[in-house]
Every structure is written in C-alpha cells, then in structure tokens.
mmCIF file as gemmi writes it, N, C-alpha and C atoms, coordinates in Angstrom:
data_model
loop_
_atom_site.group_PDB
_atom_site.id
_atom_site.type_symbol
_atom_site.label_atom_id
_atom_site.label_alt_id
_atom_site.label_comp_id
_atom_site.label_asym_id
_atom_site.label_entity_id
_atom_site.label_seq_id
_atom_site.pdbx_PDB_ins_code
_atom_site.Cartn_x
_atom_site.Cartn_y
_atom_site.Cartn_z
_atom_site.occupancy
_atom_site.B_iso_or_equiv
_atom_site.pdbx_formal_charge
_atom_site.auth_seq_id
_atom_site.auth_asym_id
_atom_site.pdbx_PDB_model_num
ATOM 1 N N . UNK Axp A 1 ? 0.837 -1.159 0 1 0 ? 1 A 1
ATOM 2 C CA . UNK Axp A 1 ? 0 0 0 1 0 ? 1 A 1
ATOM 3 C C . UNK Axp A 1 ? 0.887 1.228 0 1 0 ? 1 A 1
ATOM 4 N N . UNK Axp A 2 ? 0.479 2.488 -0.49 1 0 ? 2 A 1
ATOM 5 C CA . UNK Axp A 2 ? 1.232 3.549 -0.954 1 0 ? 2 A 1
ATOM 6 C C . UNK Axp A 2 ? 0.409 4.592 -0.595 1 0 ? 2 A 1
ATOM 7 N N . UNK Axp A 3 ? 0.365 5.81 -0.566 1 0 ? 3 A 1
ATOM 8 C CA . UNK Axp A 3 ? -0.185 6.882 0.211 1 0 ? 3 A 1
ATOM 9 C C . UNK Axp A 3 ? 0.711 8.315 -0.355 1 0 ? 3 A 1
ATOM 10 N N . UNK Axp A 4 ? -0.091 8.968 -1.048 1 0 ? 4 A 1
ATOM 11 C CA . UNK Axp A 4 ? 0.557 10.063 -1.28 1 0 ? 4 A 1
ATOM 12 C C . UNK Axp A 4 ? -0.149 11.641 -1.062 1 0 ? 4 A 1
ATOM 13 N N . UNK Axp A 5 ? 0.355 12.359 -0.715 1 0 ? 5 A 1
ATOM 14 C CA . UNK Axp A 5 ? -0.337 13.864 -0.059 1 0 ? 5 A 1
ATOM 15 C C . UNK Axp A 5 ? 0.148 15.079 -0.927 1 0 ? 5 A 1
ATOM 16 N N . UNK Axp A 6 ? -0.142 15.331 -1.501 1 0 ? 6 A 1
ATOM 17 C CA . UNK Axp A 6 ? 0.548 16.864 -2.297 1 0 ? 6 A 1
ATOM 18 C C . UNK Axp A 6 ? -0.546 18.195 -1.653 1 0 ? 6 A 1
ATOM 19 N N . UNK Axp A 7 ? 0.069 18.893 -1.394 1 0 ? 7 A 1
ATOM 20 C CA . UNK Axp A 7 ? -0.43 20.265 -1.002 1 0 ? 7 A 1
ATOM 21 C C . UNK Axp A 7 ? 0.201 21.28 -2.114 1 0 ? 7 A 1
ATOM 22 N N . UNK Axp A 8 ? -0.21 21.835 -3.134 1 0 ? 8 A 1
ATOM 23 C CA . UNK Axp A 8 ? -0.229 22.888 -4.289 1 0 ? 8 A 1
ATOM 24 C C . UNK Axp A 8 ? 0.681 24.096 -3.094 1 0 ? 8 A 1
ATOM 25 N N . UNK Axp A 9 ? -0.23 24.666 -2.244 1 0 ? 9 A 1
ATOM 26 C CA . UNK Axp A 9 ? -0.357 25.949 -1.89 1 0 ? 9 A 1
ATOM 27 C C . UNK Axp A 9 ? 0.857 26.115 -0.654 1 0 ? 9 A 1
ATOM 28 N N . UNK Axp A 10 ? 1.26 25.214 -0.204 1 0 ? 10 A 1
ATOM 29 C CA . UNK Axp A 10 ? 2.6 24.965 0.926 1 0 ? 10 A 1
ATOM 30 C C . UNK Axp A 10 ? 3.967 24.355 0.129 1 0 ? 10 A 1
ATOM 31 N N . UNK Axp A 11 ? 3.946 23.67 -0.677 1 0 ? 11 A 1
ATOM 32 C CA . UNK Axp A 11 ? 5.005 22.956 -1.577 1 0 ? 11 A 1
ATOM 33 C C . UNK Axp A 11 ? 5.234 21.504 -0.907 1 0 ? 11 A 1
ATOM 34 N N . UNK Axp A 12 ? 4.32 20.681 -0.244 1 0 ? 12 A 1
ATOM 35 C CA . UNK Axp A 12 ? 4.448 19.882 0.508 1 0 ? 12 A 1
ATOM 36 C C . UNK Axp A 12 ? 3.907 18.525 -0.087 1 0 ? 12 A 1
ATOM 37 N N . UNK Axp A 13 ? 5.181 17.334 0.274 1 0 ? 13 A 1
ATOM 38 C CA . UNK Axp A 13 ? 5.037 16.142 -0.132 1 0 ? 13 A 1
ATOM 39 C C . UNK Axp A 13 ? 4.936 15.647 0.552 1 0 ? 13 A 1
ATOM 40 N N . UNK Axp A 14 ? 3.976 14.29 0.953 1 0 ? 14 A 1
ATOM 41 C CA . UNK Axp A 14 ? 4.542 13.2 1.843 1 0 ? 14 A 1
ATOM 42 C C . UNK Axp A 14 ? 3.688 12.179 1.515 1 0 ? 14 A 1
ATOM 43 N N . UNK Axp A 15 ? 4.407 11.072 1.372 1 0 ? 15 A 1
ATOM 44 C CA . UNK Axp A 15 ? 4.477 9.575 0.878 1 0 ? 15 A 1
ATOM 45 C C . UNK Axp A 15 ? 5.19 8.798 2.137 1 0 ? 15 A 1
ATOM 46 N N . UNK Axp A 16 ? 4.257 7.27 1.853 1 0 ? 16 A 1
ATOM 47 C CA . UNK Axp A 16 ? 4.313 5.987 2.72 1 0 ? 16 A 1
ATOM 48 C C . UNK Axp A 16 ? 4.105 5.437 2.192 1 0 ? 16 A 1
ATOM 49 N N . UNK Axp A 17 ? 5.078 3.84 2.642 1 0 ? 17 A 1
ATOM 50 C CA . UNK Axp A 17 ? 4.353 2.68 1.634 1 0 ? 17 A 1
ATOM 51 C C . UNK Axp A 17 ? 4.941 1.484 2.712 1 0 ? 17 A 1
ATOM 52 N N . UNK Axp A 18 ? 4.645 0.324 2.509 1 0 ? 18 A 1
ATOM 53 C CA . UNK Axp A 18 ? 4.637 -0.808 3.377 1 0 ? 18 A 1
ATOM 54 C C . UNK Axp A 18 ? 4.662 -2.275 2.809 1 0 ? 18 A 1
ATOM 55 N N . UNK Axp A 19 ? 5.022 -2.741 3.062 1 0 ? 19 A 1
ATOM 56 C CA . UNK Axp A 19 ? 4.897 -4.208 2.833 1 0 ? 19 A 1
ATOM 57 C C . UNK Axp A 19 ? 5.37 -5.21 3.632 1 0 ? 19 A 1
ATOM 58 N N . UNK Axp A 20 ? 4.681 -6.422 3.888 1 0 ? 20 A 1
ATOM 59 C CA . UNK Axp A 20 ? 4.58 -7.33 4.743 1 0 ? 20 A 1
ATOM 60 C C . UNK Axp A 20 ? 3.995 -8.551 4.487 1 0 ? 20 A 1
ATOM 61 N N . UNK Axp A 21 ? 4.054 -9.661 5.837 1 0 ? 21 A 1
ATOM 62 C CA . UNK Axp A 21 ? 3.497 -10.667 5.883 1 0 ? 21 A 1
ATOM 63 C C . UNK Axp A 21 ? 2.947 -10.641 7.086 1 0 ? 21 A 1
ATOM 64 N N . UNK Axp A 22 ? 1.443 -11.388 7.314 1 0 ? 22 A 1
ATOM 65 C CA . UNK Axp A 22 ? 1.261 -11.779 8.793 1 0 ? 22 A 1
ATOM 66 C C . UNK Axp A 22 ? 0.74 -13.449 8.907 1 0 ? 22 A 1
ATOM 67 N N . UNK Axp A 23 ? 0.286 -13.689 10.344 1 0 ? 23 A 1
ATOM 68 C CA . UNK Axp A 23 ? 0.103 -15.4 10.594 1 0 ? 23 A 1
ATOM 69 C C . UNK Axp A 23 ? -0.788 -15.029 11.387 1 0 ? 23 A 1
ATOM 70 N N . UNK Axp A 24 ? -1.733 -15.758 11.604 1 0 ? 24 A 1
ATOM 71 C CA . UNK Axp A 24 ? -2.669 -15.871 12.297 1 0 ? 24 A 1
ATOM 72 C C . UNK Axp A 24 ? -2.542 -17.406 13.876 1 0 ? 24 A 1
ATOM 73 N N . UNK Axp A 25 ? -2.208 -16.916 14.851 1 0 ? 25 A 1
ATOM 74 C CA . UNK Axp A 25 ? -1.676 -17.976 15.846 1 0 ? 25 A 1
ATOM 75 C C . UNK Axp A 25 ? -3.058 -18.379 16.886 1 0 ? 25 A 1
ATOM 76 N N . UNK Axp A 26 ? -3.665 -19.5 16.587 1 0 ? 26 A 1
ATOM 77 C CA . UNK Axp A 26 ? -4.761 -19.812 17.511 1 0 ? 26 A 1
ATOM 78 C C . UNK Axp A 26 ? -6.157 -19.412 16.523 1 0 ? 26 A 1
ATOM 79 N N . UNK Axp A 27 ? -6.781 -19.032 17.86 1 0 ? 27 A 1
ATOM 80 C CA . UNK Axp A 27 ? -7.873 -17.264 17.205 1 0 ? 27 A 1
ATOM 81 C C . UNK Axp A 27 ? -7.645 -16.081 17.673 1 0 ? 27 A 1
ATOM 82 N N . UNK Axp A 28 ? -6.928 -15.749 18.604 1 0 ? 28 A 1
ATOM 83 C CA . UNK Axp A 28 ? -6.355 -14.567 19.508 1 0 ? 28 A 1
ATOM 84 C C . UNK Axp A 28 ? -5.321 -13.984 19.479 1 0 ? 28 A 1
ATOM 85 N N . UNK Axp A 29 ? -4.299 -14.559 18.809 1 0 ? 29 A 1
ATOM 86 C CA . UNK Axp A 29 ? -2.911 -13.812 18.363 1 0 ? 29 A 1
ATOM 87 C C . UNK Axp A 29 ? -2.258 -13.594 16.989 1 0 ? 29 A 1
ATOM 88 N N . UNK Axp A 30 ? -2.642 -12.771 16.436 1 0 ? 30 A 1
ATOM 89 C CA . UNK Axp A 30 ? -2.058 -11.819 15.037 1 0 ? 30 A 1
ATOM 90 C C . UNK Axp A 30 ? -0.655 -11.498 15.322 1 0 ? 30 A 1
ATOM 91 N N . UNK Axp A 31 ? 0.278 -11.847 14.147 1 0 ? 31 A 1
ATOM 92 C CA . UNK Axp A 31 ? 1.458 -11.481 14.284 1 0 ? 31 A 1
ATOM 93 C C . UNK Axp A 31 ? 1.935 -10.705 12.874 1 0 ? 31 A 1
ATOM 94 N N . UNK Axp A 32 ? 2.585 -9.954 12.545 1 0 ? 32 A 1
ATOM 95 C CA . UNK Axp A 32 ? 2.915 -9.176 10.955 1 0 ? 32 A 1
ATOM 96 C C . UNK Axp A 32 ? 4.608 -8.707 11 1 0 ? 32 A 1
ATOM 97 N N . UNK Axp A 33 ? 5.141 -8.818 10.143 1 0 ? 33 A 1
ATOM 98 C CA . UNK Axp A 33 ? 6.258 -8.039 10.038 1 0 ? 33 A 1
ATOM 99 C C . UNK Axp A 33 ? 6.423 -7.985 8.806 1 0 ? 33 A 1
ATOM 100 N N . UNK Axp A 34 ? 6.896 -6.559 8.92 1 0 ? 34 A 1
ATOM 101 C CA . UNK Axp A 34 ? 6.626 -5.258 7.396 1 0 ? 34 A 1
ATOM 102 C C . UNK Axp A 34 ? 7.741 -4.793 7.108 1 0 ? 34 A 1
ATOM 103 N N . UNK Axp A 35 ? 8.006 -4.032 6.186 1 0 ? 35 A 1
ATOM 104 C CA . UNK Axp A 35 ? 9.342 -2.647 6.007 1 0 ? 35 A 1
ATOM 105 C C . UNK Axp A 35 ? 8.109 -1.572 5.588 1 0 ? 35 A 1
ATOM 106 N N . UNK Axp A 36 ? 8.438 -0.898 6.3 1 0 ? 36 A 1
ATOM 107 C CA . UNK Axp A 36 ? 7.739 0.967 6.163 1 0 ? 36 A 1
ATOM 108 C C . UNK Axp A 36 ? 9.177 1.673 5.925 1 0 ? 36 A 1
ATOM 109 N N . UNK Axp A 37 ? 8.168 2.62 5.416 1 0 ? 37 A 1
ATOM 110 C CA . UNK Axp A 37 ? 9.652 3.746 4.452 1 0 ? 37 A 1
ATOM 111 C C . UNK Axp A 37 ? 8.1 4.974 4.326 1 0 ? 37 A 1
ATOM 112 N N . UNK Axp A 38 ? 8.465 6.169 4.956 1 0 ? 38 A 1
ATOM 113 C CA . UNK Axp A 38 ? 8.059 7.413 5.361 1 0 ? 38 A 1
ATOM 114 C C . UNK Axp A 38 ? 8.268 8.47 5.049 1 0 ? 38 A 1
ATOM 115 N N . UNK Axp A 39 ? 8.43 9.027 4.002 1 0 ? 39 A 1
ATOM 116 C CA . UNK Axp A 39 ? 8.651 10.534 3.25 1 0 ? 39 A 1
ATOM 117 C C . UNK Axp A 39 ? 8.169 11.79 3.756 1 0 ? 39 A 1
ATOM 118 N N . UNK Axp A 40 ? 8.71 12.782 4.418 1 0 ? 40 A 1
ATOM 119 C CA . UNK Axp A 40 ? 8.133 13.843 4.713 1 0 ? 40 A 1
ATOM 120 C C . UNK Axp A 40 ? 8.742 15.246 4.222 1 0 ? 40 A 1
ATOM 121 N N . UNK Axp A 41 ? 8.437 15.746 2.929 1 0 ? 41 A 1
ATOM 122 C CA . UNK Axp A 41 ? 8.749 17.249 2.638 1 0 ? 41 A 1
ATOM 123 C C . UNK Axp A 41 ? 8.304 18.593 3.049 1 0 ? 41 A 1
ATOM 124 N N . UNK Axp A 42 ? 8.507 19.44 3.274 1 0 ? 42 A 1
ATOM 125 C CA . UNK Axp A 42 ? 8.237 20.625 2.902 1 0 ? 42 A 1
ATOM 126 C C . UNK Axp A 42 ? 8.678 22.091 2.513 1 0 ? 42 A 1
ATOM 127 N N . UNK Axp A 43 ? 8.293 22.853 2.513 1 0 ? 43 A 1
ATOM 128 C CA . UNK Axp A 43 ? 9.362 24.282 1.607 1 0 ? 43 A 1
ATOM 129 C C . UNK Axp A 43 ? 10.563 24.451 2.814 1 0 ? 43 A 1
ATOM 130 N N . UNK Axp A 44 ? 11.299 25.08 1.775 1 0 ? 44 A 1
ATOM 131 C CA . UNK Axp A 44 ? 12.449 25.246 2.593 1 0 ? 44 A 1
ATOM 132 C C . UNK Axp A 44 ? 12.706 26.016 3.533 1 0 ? 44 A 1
ATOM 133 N N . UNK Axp A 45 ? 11.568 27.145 3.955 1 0 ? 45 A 1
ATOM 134 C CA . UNK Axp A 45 ? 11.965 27.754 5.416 1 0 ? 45 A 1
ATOM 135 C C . UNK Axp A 45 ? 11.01 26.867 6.593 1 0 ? 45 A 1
ATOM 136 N N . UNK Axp A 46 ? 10.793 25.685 6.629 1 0 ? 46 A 1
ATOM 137 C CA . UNK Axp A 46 ? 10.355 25.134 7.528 1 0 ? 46 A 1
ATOM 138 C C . UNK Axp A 46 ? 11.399 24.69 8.57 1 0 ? 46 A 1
ATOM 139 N N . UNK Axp A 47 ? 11.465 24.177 9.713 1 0 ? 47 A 1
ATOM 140 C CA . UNK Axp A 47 ? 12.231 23.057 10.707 1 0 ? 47 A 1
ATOM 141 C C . UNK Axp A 47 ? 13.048 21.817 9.961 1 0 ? 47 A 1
ATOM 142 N N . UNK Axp A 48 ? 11.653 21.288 9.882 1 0 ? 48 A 1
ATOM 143 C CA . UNK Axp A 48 ? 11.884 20.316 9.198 1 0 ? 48 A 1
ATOM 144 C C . UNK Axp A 48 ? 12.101 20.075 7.486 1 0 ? 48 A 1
ATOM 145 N N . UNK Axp A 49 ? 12.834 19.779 7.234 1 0 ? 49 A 1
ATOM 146 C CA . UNK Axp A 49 ? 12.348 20.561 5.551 1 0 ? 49 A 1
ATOM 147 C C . UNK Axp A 49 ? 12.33 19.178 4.596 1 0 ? 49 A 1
ATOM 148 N N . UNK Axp A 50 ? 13.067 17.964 4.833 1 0 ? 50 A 1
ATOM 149 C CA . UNK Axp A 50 ? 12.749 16.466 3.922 1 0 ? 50 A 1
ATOM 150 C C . UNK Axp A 50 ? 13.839 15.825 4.983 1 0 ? 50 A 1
ATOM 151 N N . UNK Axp A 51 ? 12.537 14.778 4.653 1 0 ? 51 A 1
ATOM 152 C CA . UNK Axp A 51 ? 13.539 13.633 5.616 1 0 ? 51 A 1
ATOM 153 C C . UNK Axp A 51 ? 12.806 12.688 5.182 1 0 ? 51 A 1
ATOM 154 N N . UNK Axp A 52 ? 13.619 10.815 5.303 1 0 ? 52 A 1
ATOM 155 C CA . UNK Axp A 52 ? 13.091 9.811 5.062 1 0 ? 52 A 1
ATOM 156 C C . UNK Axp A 52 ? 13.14 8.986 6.699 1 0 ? 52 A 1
ATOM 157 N N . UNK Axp A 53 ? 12.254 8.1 6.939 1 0 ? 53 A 1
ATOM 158 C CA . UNK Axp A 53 ? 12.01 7.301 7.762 1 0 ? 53 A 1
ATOM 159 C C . UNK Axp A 53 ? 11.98 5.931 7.226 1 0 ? 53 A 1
ATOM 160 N N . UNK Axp A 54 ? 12.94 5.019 7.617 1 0 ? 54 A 1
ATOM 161 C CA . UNK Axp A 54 ? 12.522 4.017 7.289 1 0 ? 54 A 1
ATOM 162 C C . UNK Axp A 54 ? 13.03 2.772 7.806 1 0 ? 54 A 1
ATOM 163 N N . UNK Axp A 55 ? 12.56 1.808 7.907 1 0 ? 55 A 1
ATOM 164 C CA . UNK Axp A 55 ? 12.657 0.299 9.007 1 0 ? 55 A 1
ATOM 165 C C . UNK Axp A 55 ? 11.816 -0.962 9.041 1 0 ? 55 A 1
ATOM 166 N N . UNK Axp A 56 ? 12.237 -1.787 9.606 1 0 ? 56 A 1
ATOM 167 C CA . UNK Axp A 56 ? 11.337 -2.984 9.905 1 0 ? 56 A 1
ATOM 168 C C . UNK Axp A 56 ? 10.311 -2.673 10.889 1 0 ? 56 A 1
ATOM 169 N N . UNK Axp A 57 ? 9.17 -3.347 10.573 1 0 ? 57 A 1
ATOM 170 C CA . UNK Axp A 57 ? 8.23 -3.414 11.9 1 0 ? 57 A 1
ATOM 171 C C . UNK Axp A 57 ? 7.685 -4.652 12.383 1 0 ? 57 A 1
ATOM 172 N N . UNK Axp A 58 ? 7.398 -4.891 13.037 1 0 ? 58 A 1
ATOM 173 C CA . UNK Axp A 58 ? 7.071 -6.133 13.644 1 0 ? 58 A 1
ATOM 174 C C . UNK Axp A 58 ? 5.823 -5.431 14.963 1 0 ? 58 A 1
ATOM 175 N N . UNK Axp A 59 ? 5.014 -6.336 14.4 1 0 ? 59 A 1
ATOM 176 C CA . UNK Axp A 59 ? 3.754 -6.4 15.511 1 0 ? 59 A 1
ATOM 177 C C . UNK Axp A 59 ? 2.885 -7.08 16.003 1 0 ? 59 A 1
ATOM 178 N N . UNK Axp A 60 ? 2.694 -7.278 16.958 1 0 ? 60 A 1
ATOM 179 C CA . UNK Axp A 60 ? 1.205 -8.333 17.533 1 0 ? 60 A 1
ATOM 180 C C . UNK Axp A 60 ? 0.121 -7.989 18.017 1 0 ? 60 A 1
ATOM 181 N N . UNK Axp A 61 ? -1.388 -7.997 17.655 1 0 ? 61 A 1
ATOM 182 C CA . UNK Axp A 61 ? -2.603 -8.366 18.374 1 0 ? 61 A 1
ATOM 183 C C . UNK Axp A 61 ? -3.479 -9.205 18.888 1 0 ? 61 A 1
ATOM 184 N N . UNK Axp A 62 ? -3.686 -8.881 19.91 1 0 ? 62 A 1
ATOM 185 C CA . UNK Axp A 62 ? -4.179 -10.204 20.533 1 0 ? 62 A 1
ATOM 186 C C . UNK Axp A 62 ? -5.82 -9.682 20.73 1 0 ? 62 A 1
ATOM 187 N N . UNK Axp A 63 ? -6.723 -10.76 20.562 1 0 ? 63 A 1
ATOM 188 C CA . UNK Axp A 63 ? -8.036 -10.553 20.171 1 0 ? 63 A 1
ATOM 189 C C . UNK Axp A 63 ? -9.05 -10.816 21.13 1 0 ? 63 A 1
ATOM 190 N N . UNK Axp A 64 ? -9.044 -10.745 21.96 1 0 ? 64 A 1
ATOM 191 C CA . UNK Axp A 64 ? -10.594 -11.529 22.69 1 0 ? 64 A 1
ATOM 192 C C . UNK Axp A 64 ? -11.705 -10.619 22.632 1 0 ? 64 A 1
C-alpha cells in the first residue's frame, strides 16, 4: 500500500508505503512483520524541511 499527499499551496510532499506478511496464531494472536519507508517534505523555510524514515516493523494483536 502507498499513500501520497501533495499540497499545491505549501510545496508539501509526503508519501508511505509498506509491505509485509502476517500469521494468524490460535484465534487470539495476530502477528505481521513489514518494512515501512516514510517521506516527509516541505518548503524550505520550515524546521523540518525532507527527511526519510525508514525500518522494519514487527507487531502483535491479541483478540478476545
């Protein structure tokens, strides 16, 4: 999945995307592990002005 945001009027980008696998353990425990990668732009007199995020994730829910 992919996700993209453009703002015209700020000069602002930001994009995400993901991919993964999960297992299903029992009926009560969901398990997934992904790579996310996180794009965040914006004009250049901001703080923050572009940066990438990006890593493994790993997660569990448990259901009752």
């Amino acid at each position: 999945m992919v996700y993209f945001f453009i703002d015209s009027a700020v000069i602002f980008l930001t994009w995400q995307g993901m991919i993964g696998v999960g297992k299903t353990f029992d009926k009560w425990i969901d398990v997934s592990l992904a790579y996310r990668a996180l794009y965040y732009g914006m004009s250049s007199n901001g703080l923050l002005q572009k940066t990438t995020m990006k890593g493994p994730q790993l997660a569990a829910s448990f259901n009752f």
